[in-house]
N, C-alpha and C positions, 0 to 999 in steps of 0.2 A: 464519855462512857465511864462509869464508875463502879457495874458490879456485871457481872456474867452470870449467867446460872444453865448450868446443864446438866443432862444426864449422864454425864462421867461419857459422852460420847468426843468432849473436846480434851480428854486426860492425856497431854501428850506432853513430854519437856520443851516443845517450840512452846503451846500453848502457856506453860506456867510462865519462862521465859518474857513472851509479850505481855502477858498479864503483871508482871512484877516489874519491869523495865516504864508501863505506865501506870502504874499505879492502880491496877485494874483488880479489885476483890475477884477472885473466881468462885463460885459455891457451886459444890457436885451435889445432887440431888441421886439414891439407889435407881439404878434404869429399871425399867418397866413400872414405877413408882409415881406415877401424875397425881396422886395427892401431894406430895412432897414438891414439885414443879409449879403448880399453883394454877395464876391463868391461862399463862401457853399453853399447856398441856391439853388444859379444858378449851383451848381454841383452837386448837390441831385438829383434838378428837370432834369438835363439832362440824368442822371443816372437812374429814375424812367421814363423818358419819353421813353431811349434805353430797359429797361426789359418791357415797357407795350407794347413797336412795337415786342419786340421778342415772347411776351408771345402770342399775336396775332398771329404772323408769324404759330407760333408751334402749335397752336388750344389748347394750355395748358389751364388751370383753374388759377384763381388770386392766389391759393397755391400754386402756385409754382413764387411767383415776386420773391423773395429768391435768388433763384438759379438762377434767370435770371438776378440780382440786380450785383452778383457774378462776371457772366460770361461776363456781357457788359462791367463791371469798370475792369475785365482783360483782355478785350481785347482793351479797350481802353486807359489803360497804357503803347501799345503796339504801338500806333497810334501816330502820328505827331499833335500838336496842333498849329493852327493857333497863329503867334507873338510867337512859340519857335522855338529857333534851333535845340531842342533834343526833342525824344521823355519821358512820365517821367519817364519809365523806363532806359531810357542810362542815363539821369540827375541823380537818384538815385542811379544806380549801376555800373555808366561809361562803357558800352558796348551795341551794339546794340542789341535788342531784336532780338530773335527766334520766327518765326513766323511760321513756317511749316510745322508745328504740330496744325495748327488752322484749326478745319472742324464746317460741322455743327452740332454745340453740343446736340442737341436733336432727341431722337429715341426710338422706341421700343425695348425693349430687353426683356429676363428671366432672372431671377435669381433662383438659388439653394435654395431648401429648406433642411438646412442640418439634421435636425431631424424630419419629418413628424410626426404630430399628430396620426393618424392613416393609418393601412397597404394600405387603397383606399386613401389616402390623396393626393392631386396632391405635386408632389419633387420639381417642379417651379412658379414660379409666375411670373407674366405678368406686367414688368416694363416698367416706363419712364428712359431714360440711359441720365442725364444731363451731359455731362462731358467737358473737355477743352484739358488733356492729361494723360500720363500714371500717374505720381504723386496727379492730383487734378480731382476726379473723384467725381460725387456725385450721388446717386440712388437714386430714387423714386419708391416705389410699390404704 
């Protein structure tokens, strides 16, 4: 690593310390300033603009931008970007992604309660099912 760049959110003396002990440029960019930040900035905000259309979509609550934040940046590592020839997943891992296994990742479900408190105690609970496929599943009660 050769240069850092942030929003004067890493301004700490640890921070300049590791940066000058490796040789690491730090550049502070003014905070709330994403013209100054460059691409991150504009990939943050495109990433928080896709979880706040989903989280609408879904009638979800703002706890859950997370798991929305998750599931737009993997699905859009999956997707063609305008000015590349690859998607960044075949750039990354040289093969074309697996898409057909993409549904709509939000849903009601139960989950198991495996030791109930007491003998009336409901065994389930009444979950949101975030998920994308069989390996990367996330639950919300």
């Amino acid at each position: 690593m050769k240069r850092i760049r942030s929003d004067n959110e890493l301004v700490t003396k640890e921070m300049a310390k590791f940066c000058k002990e490796r040789g690491i440029v730090a550049e502070y960019s003014p905070p709330y300033e994403k013209d100054f930040a460059g691409i991150v900035e504009r990939a943050n905000e495109t990433i928080m603009n896709d979880a706040r259309a989903a989280l609408d979509t879904a009638n979800l609550p703002n706890s859950f931008w997370g798991d929305m934040a998750l599931i737009t940046t993997h699905v859009r590592h999956k997707l063609l970007v305008s000015g590349m020839k690859a998607t960044p997943f075949e750039t990354l891992f040289g093969q074309k992604p697996k898409v057909d296994y993409l549904k709509i990742p939000v849903c009601r479900a139960t989950a198991h309660v495996p030791k109930p408190v007491h003998k009336l105690s409901h065994k389930a609970e009444i979950c949101i099912l975030i998920g994308l496929n069989d390996n990367q599943t996330l639950t919300n009660c």
